[in-house]
N, C-alpha and C positions, 0 to 999 in steps of 0.2 A: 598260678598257685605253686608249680612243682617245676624245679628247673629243668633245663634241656638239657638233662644227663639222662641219657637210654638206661630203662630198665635192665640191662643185662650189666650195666657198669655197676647201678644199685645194685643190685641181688649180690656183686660180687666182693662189694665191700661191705653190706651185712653178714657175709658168710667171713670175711678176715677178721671182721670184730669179734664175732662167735669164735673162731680157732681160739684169738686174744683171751676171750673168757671160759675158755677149756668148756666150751658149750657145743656139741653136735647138730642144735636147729634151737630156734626160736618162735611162738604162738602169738600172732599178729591180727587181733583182732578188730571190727571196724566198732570200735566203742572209746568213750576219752573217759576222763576220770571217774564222770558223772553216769558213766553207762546208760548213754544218750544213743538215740536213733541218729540225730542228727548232730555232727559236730563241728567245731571251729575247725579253720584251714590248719590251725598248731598241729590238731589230733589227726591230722587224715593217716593217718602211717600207714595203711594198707594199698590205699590208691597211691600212696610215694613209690610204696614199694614194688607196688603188680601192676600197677593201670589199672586197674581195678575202682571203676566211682560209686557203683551202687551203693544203698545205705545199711546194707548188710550182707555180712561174709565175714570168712575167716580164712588167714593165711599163716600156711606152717613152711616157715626157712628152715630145710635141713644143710649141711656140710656135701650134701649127695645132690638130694633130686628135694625137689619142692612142690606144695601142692595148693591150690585152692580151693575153698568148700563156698556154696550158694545154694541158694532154693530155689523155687522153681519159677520162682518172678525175675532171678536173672541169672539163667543157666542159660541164654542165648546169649544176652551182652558180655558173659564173660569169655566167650566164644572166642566174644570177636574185640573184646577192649584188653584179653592176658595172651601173652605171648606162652603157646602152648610148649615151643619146648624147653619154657624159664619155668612153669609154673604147670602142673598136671592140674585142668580143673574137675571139679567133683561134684554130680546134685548130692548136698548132704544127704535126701530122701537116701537113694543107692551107698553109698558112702559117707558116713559121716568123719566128721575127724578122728573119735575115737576109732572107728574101723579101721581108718589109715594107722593111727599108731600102733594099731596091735599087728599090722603086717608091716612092719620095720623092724629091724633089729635092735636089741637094747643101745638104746640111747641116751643122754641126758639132756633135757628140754628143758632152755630159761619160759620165764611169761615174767610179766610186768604187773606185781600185783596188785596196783592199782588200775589195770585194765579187766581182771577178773573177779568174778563172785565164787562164792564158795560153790553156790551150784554148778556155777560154769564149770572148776577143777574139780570137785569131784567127778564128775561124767571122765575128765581126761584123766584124773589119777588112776582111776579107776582101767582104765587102758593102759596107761602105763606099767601099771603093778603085776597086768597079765602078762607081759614080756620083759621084766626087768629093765623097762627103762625109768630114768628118773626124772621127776618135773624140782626143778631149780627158780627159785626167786630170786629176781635179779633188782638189784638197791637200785641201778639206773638204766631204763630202757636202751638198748644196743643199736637201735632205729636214731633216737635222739642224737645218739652219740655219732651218728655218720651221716643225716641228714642234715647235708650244707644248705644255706639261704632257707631254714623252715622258719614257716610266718610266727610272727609274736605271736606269746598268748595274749588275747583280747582280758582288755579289762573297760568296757565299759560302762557305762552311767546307769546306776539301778534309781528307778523311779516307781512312784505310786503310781497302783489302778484305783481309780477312785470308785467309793461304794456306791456311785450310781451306775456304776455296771459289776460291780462284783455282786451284791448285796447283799452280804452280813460285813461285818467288822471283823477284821483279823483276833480281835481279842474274843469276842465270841466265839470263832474259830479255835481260837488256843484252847481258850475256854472248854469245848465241849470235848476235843480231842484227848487235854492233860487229863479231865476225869475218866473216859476210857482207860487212860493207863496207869492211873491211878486206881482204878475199882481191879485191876488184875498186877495190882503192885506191883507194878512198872515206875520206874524212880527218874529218866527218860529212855529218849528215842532219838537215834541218831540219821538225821536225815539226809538223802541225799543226793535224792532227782531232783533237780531244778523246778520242775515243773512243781513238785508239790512246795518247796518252798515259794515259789513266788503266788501259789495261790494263797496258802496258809497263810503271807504277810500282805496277801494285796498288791504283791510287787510286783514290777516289770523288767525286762532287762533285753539287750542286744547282742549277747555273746555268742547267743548261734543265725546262723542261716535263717530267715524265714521265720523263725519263733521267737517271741516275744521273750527269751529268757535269762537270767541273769543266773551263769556258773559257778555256785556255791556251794555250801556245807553250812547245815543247822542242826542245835541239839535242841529239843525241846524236854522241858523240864516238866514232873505232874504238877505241878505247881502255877503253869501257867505261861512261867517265866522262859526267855528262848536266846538264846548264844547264835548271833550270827555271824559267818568271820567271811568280809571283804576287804580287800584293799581298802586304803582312805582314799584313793581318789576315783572309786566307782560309788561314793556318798557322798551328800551333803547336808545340810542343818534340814532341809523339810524331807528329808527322808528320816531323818534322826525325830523328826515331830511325829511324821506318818505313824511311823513303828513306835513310838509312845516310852516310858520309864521302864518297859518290862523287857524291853528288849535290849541286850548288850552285845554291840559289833566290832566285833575283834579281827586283829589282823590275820590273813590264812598261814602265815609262818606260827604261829602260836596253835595251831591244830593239834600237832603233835604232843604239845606241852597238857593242852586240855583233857587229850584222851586219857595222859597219864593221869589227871587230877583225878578225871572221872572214875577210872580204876581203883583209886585209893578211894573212894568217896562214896561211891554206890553200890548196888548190889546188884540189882537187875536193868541192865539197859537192853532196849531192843534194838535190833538192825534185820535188815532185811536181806536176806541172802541172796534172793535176785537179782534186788538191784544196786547193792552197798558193794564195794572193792573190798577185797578177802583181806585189802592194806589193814583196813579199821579192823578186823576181825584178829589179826597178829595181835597188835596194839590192846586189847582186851582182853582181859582172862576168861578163858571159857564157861568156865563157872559163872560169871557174869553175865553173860549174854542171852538172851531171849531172842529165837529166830524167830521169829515173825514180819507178814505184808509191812511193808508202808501205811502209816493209819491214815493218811490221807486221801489213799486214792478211791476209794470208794466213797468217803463224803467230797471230794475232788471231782468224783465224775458224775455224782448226781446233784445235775445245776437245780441251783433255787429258781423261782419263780422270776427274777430278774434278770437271770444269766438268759432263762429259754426263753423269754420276751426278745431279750438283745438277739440272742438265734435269729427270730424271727426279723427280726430290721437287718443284721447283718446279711442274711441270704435275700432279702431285696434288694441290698446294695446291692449284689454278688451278681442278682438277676438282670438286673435293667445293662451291667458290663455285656451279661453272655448273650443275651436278645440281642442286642445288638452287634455283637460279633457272630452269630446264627448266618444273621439278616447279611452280616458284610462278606460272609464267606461266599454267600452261593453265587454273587459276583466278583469276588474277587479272584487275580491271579497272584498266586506268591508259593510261599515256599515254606515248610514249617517253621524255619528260623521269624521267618515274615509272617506267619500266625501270630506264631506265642509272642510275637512282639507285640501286634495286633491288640489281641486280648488283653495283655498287660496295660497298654494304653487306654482299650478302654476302660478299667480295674480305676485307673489313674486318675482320669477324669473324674471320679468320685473324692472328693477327699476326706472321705471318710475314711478311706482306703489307709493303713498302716503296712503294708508290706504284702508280697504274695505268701502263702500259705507255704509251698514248695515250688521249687522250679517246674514248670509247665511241662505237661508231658505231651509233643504234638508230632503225631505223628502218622503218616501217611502210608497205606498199601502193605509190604512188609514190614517192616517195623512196627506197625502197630501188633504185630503179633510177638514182638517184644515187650513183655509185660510192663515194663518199668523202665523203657526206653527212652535215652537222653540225647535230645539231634546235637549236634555237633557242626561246626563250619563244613567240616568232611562228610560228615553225612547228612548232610542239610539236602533234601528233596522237594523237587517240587510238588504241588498238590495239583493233580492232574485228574481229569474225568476218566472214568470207569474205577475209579478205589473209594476206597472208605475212606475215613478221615478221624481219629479219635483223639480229642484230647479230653485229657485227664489237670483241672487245674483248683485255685483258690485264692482267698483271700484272707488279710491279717484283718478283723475293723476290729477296733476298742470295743464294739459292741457282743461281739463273736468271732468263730473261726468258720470257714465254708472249705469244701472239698464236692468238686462235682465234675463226675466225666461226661463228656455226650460221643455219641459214635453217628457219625453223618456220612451221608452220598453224597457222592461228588458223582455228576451223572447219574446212570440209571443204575442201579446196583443189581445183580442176576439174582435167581429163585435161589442159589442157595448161599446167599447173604441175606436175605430176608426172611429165611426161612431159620438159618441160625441167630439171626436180631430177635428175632419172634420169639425163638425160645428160650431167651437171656432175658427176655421182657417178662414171658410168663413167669419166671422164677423173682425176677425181681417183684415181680406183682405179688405172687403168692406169699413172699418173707413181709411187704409191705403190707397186707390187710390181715395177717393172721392173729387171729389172739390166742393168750397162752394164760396157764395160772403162774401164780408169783412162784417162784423159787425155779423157774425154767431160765437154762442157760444157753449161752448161744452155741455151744455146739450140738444144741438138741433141737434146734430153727436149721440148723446150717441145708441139714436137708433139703428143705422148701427150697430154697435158689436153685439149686443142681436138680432138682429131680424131672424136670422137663427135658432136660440137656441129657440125664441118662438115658431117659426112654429111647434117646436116641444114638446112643452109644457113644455121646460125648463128654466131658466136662471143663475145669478150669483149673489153672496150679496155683489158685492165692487162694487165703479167705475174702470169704462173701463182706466181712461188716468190721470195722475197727473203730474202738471209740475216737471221739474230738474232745478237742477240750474247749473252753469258754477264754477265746482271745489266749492260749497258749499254744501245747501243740498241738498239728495237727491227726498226731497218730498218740491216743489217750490209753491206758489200759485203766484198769484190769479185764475191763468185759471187749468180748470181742464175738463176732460170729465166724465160726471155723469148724472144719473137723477133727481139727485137734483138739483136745481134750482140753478142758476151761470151767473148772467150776464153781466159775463166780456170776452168781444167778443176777437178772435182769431187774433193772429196777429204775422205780419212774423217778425223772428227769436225766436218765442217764439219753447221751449221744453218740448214736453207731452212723456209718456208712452203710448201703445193701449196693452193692457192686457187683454181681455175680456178670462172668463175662465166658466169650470163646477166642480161642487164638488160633489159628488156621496155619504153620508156618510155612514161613515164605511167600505167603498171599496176604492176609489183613488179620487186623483184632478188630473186637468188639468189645464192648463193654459199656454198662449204664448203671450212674452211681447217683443214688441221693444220699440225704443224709437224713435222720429222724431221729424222734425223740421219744422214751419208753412214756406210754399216760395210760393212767388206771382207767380202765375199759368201762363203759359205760355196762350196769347191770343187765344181764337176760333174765328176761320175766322167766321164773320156773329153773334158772341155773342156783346152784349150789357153791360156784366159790368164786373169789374175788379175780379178777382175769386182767391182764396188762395189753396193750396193742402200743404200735407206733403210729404217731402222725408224722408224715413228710414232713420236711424244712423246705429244701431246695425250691426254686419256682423258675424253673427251665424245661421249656418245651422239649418234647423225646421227638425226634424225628418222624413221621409219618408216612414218609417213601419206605421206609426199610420194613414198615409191617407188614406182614401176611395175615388180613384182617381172618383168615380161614381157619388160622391155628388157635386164635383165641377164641376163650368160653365166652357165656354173658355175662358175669362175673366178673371175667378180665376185660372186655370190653367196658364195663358201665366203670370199674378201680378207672383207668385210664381216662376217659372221658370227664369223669369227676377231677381228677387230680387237673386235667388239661383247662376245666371249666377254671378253677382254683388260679389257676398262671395269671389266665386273660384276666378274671376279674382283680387280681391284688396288684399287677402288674401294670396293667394297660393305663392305667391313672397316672402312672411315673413314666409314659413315655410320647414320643411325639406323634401324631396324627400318621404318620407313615408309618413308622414300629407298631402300631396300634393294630393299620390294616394286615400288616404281616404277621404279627403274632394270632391275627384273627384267624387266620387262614392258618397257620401251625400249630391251632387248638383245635380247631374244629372238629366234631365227634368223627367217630366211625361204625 
């Protein structure tokens, strides 16, 4: 992806281009137009320019000294993947960017503002204003302009999801969303995550990594009516049927011209500040503007009844792969490289299979105590007895999305690996059987995962639970479970991950991820209000060497057992007389 020009040659002609633009440093964020998690090889400018791959961070090029920011999922790989003295790295936690700009001297700082949200700069104007430095818009990114051999922008082929796995009609969808913003006199809404456009239309696309997405810009109208601008050669006539007479697809060079139309033309449009580039917010008069969510992402994350059916078929697919890579490990010799290949192959073998979810995260002894750790030919290890083994993987099927880690022995694992497995189970146990009333958010659950891990003076640096989406991506918002603050209350058919984990550094990780679905809780005789719980999706045996059957209650014992009963029986039907005896034996109570 990035040529074999060393970092230090990059960093040195992003800082001749900055002198060139009478610019002191530059705000290098890891986001593309679409302020995506995950982006095309065009957008990677971060990793071009630090080594830096994870799928979030933020780098500031000064004239001077330079810095990186990360969190706490990858403040070890930046360790070891940024050359520390091109690049100072930083946990945002300790440091955030604004910190660093307020102990620099005044400055004046380009960004690219189609990489930032308004939220984003205000946080940094806001630091800048304390020390007299300035933040500068820059008409063309300075990275663009010095990154030689960067990959094309992808423009591929947008296609229909058809409504036997979506299951309503896009225009129903228009439909119920334009009267929302119509009953608050919203004239439209300018959209701009990918993800919710391609649910809104049904559509699918290939323009990122791993997710099913097609890199666009939609305005919807309260009317119904919806402005989509692709290329002509990422459509053809049955996408022009799919999308029916109400929708008009215009070329993305005519954006600009529209926004002007819209200006003259309307009164109230909405954009969302989170996730819209501040570009569209210039381009509009302020007066006009209505800051508000995305309106789709909350009817986006809570799947109808055919989306969490497909769930359920998609994580059978997902299972009869990992049973079977389970079963292949504990005789296999290889190496992570030769896991995650492993795995993917059997993923493959399905063809139901549409793509993996993200790159497989497989990793062995230390590294696994890297949160979000990616092997490499260089750091490709083998998988050797006395460590742990965790990976972290998925899959794309037309039917759903899957995301599931499992943390296994390899050999005998000591008391206090099993003793820390134990208590990353009880938490995840406790987040999986709890019910709560309606309007509870996940960072008011988040406790329940950690709170076995405190008693013992430990915890974890990620959140516990992050939405899915249905066959888009694998990391959904608005709802998520964390200690960060989040308060967008839980609601049924939405889909989280419960991952709560330990990282031991230098020695192994742990971690055990399902994934479930919010469902209106069956009534208590004698209760007073309505109550939500989650049912599991995933149907992947949990290890059984790693438990300390001592530390669980009978509570957690019987959750566990139930859920193991769950595997054997929906599972063991799809697989062959041999997996059958093994999964026997890897369900088996305790």
């Amino acid at each position: 992806m990035h040529e074999n020009i060393p970092i230090n040659e990059r960093l040195r002609t992003i800082r001749a281009e900055l002198k060139k633009r009478h610019l002191d440093g530059f705000i290098i964020p890891h986001t593309d137009e679409y302020q995506g998690e995950y982006v095309p090889p065009s957008a990677q400018r971060l990793a071009w320019a630090t080594g830096f791959t994870g799928s979030a961070g933020l780098a500031i090029v000064s004239r001077q000294q330079s810095a990186i920011f990360v969190d706490g999922r990858y403040i070890l790989a930046v360790h070891k993947q940024v050359d520390q003295s091109l690049y100072q790295a930083y946990h945002s936690k300790e440091c955030a960017p604004e910190k660093w700009i307020r102990q620099q001297p005044p400055t004046k700082l380009g960004y690219d503002p189609w990489l930032q949200t308004p939220n984003d700069l205000a946080t940094l104007q806001s630091a800048c204003d304390k020390v007299g430095s300035q933040l500068i818009s820059c008409e063309t990114n300075p990275i663009d302009t010095v990154w030689t051999n960067r990959p094309a922008i992808l423009m591929t082929a947008v296609f229909p999801h058809p409504i036997a796995y979506a299951g309503e009609t896009s225009l129903i969808k228009r439909h119920n969303i334009a009267k929302k913003l119509a009953d608050k006199d919203i004239e439209a809404a300018i959209i701009t995550a990918p993800e919710s456009i391609a649910w809104l239309l049904n559509i699918r696309g290939s323009d990122v990594p791993h997710a099913p997405l097609p890199l666009c810009v939609a305005i919807l109208y309260q009317t119904s009516a919806l402005t989509l601008f692709l290329d002509s050669c990422q459509y053809n006539a049955e996408l022009q049927v799919h999308l029916g007479n109400t929708v008009t697809i215009l070329p993305p060079n005519q954006l600009e011209t529209v926004c002007e139309s819209l200006k003259a033309s309307h009164k109230n449009i909405l954009l969302d500040p989170k996730r819209t580039a501040i570009w569209f917010f210039n381009h509009l008069k302020a007066t006009q503007i209505i800051k508000a969510a995305d309106p789709c992402l909350i009817p986006k994350a809570c799947k109808n009844a055919v989306e969490i059916a497909g769930s359920h078929i998609a994580h059978h697919h997902d299972g009869i792969a990992l049973i079977r890579f389970l079963h292949w490990m504990e005789t296999a010799k290889t190496t992570e490289i030769g896991a995650a290949d492993q795995l993917t192959q059997f993923r493959s073998d399905n063809k139901a299979l549409q793509d993996i979810s993200f790159e497989t995260i497989s990793a062995v002894g230390s590294h696994a105590a890297m949160i979000h750790y990616q092997v490499t030919p260089d750091s490709n290890q083998e998988i050797t007895p006395h460590n742990l083994y965790l990976v972290d993987s998925g899959g794309q099927y037309l039917e759903g999305t899957t995301d599931v880690t499992r943390t296994i022995a390899i050999g005998t694992p000591t008391s206090e690996q099993k003793q820390r497995f134990t208590l990353v189970l009880k938490g995840h146990i406790q987040l999986a059987s709890c019910r709560f009333p309606k309007g509870t958010t996940g960072t008011q659950l988040d406790v329940l995962a950690r709170q076995a891990l405190w008693q013992a003076g430990l915890d974890f640096e990620h959140g516990t639970g992050h939405g899915v989406g249905s066959y888009l991506s694998v990391h959904e918002g608005p709802q998520n479970i964390s200690p960060h603050l989040n308060n967008i209350a839980l609601k049924a058919g939405m889909i989280l991950s419960n991952e709560p984990g330990y990282y031991k550094e230098n020695a192994y990780g742990i971690r055990i991820e399902n994934l479930m679905t919010v469902l209106e809780a069956q009534e208590i005789e004698g209760g007073e209000q309505a109550m939500l719980c989650f049912e599991t999706l995933t149907r992947v045996p949990i290890d059984l060497t790693l438990i300390e059957p001592t530390l669980l209650n009978r509570q957690e014992k019987a959750w566990l057992n139930r859920y193991h009963q769950k595997v054997f029986k929906e599972m063991s039907p799809l697989l062959t007389p041999k997996l059958q005896s093994w999964l026997e034996n890897a369900t088996r109570p305790i």
